[in-house]
C-alpha positions as CSV (number, residue, x, y, z in Angstrom):
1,X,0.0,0.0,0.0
2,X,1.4,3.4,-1.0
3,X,1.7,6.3,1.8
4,X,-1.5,7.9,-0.2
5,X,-3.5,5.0,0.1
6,X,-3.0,4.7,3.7
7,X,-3.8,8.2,4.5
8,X,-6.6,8.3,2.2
9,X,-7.9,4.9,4.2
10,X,-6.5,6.5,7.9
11,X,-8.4,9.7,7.2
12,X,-11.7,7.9,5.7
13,X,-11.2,5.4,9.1
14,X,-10.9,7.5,11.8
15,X,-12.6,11.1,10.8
16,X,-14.6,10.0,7.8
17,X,-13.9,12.3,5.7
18,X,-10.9,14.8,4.1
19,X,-12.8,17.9,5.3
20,X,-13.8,16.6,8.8
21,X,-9.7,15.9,9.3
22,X,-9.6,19.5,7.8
23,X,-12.1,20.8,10.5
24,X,-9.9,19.1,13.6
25,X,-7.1,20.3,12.3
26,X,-8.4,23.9,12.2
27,X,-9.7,23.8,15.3
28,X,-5.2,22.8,16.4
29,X,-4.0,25.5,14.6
30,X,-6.6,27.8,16.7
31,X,-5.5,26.5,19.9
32,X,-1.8,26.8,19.1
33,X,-2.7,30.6,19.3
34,X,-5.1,30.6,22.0
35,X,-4.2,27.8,24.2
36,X,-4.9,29.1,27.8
37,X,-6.9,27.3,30.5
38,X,-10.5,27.4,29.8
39,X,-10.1,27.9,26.3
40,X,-11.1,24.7,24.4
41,X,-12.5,21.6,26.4
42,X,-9.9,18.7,27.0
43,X,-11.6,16.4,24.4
44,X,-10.7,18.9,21.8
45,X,-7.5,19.5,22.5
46,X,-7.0,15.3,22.3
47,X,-8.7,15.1,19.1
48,X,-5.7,17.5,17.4
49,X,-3.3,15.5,19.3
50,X,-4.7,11.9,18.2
51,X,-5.2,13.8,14.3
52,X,-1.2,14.8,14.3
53,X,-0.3,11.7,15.9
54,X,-1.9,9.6,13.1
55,X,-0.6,12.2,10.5
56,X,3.1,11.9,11.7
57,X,2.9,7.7,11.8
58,X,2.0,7.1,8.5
59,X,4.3,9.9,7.4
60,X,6.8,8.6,8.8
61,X,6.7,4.9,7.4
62,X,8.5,3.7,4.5
């Protein structure tokens, strides 16, 4: 399987769709400007987290 396969399958497997990954990753780039207590709820700030996680695995295979 080619690195774009498996993204395209991780992406369509885990948020469902290109834009939904789009949206969580939206939302990181808004808490890396923001991020102060109170601002975003826990769950939101693991979602990013889990999104770039996933991102940085399959990127990083061979």
């Amino acid at each position: 399987m080619s690195k774009e396969e498996a993204i395209k399958n991780w992406i369509e497997d885990t948020y469902g769709s290109p834009k939904k990954l789009a949206q969580v990753l939206d939302v990181g780039i808004e808490m890396l400007f923001y991020l102060e207590e109170n601002t975003f709820e826990k769950r939101e700030v693991q979602d990013v987290v889990s999104a770039l996680r996933g991102m940085i695995t399959i990127l990083r295979a061979s």
